[in-house]
N, C-alpha and C positions, 0 to 999 in steps of 0.2 A: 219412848214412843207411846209411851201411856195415855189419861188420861191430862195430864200436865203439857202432852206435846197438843192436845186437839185448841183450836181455837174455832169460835161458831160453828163447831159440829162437825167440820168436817177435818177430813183424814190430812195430816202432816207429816210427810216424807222427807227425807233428805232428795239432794239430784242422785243420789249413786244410788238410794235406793228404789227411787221411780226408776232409770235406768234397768235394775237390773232385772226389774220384776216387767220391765220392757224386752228385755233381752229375752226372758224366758218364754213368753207371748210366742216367741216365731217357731216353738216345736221345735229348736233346731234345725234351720234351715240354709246355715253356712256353709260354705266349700272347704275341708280341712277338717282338724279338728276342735272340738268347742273347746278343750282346755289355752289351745293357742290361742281363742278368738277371746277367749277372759283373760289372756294374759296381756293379750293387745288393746282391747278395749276397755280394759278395768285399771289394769297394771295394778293384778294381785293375782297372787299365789292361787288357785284350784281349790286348793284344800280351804283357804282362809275365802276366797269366793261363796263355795259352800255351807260353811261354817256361816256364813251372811246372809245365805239366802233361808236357812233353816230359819235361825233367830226371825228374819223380815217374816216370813208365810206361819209363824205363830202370832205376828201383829193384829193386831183390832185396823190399825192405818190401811195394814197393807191388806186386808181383808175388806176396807171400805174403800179402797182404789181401786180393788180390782176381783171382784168377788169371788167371777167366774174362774181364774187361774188360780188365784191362792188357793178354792177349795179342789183344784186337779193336781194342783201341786203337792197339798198332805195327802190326798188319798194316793197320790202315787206314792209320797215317803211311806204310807199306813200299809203299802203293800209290797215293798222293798224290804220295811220291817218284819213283816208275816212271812216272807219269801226265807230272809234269812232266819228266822225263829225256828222255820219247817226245817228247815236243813238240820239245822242243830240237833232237834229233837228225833229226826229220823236220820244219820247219818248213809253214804251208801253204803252197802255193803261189799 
């Protein structure tokens, strides 16, 4: 999804991964739970979902589709990562 994927400048997605980076759009707003609603609507695994959406929300593509969510997206990973960094470092007592 580099450079090699862009044609006239603009951003080149797969459908699975406009889709997912759609899915992620609604804040989670399903009935149930989201792992079910990616098992149903993706038919893939949670982990390997994830595992997809990290790689997608480091893209330049997915960064030029959608600018506003990809950069809510890392900063929520940049703070899930600082969440558990903190723990590590101050364990409770």
């Amino acid at each position: 999804m580099g450079q090699a994927a862009r044609a006239g400048g603009q951003a080149q997605l797969g459908d699975l991964e406009r889709r997912v980076l759609m899915f992620e759009r609604q804040h989670w707003c399903y009935e149930g739970s989201k792992e079910t609603a990616i098992r149903n609507l993706f038919e893939l695994e949670p982990t390997r979902y994830y595992e997809l959406l990290s790689r997608l929300i480091d893209s330049d593509d997915a960064l030029a589709f959608d600018p506003q969510l990809v950069k809510r997206l890392r900063r929520q990973r940049l703070e899930r990562h600082r969440a558990r960094s903190a723990r590590r470092l101050n364990p409770p007592v």
